[in-house]
N, C-alpha and C positions, 0 to 999 in steps of 0.2 A: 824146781831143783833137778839138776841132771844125775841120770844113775851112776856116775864116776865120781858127784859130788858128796850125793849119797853114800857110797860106798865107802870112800875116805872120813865123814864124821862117823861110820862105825866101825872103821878101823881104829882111827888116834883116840874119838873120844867114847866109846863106847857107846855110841849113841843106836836106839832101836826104837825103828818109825813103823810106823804101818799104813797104810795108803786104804783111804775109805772112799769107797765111794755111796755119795748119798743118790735118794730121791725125794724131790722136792717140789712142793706145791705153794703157787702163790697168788696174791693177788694183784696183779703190776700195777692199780690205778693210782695209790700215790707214791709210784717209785719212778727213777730217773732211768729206768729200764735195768738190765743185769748188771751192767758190768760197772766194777769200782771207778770212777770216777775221782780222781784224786785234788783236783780243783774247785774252788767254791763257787756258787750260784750268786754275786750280788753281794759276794762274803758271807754267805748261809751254807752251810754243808750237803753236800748234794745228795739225797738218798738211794742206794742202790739195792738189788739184795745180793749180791755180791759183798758189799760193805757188809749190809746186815749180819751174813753169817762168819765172816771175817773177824767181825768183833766179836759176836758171841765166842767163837774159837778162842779167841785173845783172852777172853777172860776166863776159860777152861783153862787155860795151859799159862796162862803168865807169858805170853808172848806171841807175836805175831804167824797169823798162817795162813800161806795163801792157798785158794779154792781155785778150784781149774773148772771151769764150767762146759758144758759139750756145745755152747751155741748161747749168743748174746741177743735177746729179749728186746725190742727197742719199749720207750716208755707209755705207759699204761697198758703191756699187753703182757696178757698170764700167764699160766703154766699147770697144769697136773703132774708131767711128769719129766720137768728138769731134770737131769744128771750131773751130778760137779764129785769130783773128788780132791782131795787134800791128804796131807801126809801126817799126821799123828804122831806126836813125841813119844808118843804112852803104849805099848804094847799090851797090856793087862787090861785094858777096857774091851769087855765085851761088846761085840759089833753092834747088836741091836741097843744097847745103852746112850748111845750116842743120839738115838731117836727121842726118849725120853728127856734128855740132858739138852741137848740143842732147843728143842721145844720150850723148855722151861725159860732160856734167856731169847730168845729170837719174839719180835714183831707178831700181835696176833695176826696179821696179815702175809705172814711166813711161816710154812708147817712142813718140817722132813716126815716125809710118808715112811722111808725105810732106810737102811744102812749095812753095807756088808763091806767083808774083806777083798779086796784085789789082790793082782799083781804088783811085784814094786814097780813094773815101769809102763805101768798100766796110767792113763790120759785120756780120761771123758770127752775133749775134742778133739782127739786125733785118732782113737778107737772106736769111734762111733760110725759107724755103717749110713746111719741113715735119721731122720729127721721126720715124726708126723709133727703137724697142725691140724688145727681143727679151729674152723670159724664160723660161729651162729650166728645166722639171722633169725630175728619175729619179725611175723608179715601178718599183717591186716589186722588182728587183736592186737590190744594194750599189753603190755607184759606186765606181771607185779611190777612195784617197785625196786625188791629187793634181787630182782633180775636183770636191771637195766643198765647197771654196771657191766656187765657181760654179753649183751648181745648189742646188732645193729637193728634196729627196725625200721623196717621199711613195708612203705604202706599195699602195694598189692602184693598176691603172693605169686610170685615166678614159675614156668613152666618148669618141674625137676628133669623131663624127659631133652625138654631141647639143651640145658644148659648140661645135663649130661651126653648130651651130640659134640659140646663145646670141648668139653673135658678128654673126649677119645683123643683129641690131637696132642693132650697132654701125658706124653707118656715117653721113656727113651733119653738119651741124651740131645735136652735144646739150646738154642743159645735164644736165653733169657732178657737179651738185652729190653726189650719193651718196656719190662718189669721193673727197672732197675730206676729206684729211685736216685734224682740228681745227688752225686757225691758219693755214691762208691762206689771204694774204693778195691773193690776186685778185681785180681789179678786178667779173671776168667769170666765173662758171663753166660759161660756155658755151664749147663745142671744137669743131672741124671735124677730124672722122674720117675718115679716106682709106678706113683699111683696118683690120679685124682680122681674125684665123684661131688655129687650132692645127694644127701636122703634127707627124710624127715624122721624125725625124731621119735624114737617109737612111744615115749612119752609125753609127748606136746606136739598135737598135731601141727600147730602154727609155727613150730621149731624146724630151722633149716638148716644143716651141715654141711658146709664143706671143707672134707677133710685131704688132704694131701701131705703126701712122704716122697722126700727127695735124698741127694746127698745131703744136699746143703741147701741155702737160699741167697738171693741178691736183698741187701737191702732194701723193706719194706714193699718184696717181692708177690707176697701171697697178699697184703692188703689192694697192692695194685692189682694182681689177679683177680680177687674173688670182686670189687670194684668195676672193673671192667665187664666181666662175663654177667655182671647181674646187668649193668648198663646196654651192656650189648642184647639183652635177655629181654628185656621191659622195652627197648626199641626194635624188639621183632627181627633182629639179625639173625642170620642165619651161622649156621657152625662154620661156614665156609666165610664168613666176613671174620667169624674171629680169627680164623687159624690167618688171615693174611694179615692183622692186628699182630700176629703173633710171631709171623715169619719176616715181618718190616725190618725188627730189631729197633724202630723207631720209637724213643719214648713217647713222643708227641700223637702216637696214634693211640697210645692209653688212654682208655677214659678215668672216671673217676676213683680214688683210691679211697676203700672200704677206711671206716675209723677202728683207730686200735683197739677200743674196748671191748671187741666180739671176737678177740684174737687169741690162742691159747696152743701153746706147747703142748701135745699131749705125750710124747711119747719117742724116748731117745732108744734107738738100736741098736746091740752092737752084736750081732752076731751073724750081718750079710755081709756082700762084698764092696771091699774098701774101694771106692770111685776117688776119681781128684775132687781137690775141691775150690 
């Protein structure tokens, strides 16, 4: 809803919204990734969490609302700390109630961590600065069970020192084209790179991170990434064979691309500088 649209339902109708934005955590493995999906699967409803808290909303308020989310999730990969905001019919709810309330109807495999007041013309994807991920591997141990949903395993553990040689070239504005899985559909395949690393985890030593913050991403950009740099890692390349993997712009020099289940939103920014996107 635009602010001149806004402004007119509370001029005629005396209408008073309030713009939340939440944070949100989930677990993508049975969803059809973020974003609503309005087509059916086979004629089966497609599940999103977009949909998810959409509906919950609907059934708060007796009517439709849409959530604006800061960055679209493809499927099976999660989040800690999504950002989506929406506009509230209801002025009189206190902001953290919403945390409580949304909980109660949403999916146990979707949980708003927190909920606060914005700007009216405040926009989770278009105020957002900047973008982390974070994608875990286990190497060489079994992982529980109830962890295998969320990481990649793979069986030797990788040098952190050279594939952090790998990482210095990631940094600055690059053009991403490598990365950029066939179909999309971006304007730009140029990103502005804050940061990227690998560490281990300071609670499981066989835990491996790698985490990166951008503006933005190419689609299933950071699976091709973090894919590639371990491939390149384990075949003994050196940082100088990836950076020309990387300065090709050729998909075809990618190697292989990491699976979504070790893949996770950690953490949406908004108070650096606004880059294109």
């Amino acid at each position: 809803m635009t602010t001149c649209l806004r402004n007119f339902l509370r001029t005629i109708f005396s209408v008073t919204m309030t713009n939340i934005l939440l944070t949100i955590s989930y677990d993508g493995t049975d969803f059809c990734g973020w974003q609503r999906q309005d087509k059916a699967a086979e004629g089966q409803p497609v599940r999103t969490i977009q949909g998810e808290i959409e509906h919950a909303l609907e059934k708060m308020f007796r009517c439709h609302i849409n959530v604006y989310g800061s960055g679209r999730t493809d499927s099976g990969v999660h989040a800690a700390g999504q950002a989506a905001n929406f506009l509230s019919p209801v002025d009189s709810i206190p902001e953290k109630n919403y945390v409580r309330a949304l909980n109660g109807l949403l999916p146990h495999d979707i949980r708003i961590m927190d909920a606060c007041k914005v700007s009216d013309d405040f926009n989770a994807r278009f105020n957002a600065t900047s973008r982390m991920y974070r994608y875990f591997i286990h190497a060489e141990s079994v992982p529980l069970a109830k962890d295998t949903r969320y990481v990649w395993c793979i069986p030797n553990r990788p040098d952190v020192d050279r594939l952090n040689e790998m990482c210095s070239f990631l940094h600055g504005e690059l053009d991403c084209a490598t990365f950029a899985a066939a179909g999309d559909q971006s304007l730009s395949t140029k990103r502005f790179i804050d940061s990227a690393r690998f560490f281990v985890d300071s609670s499981d030593k066989d835990m491996l991170v790698f985490e990166i913050e951008a503006n933005a991403f190419l689609w299933r950009m950071i699976r091709s990434l973090t894919g590639t740099l371990i491939q390149c890692e384990q075949k003994g390349k050196s940082a100088l064979h990836f950076k020309e993997i990387l300065d090709s712009c050729d998909r075809r020099r990618a190697l292989m691309t990491a699976p979504p289940n070790g893949l996770f939103l950690w953490k949406i920014r908004f108070d650096g500088i606004r880059r294109h996107v």
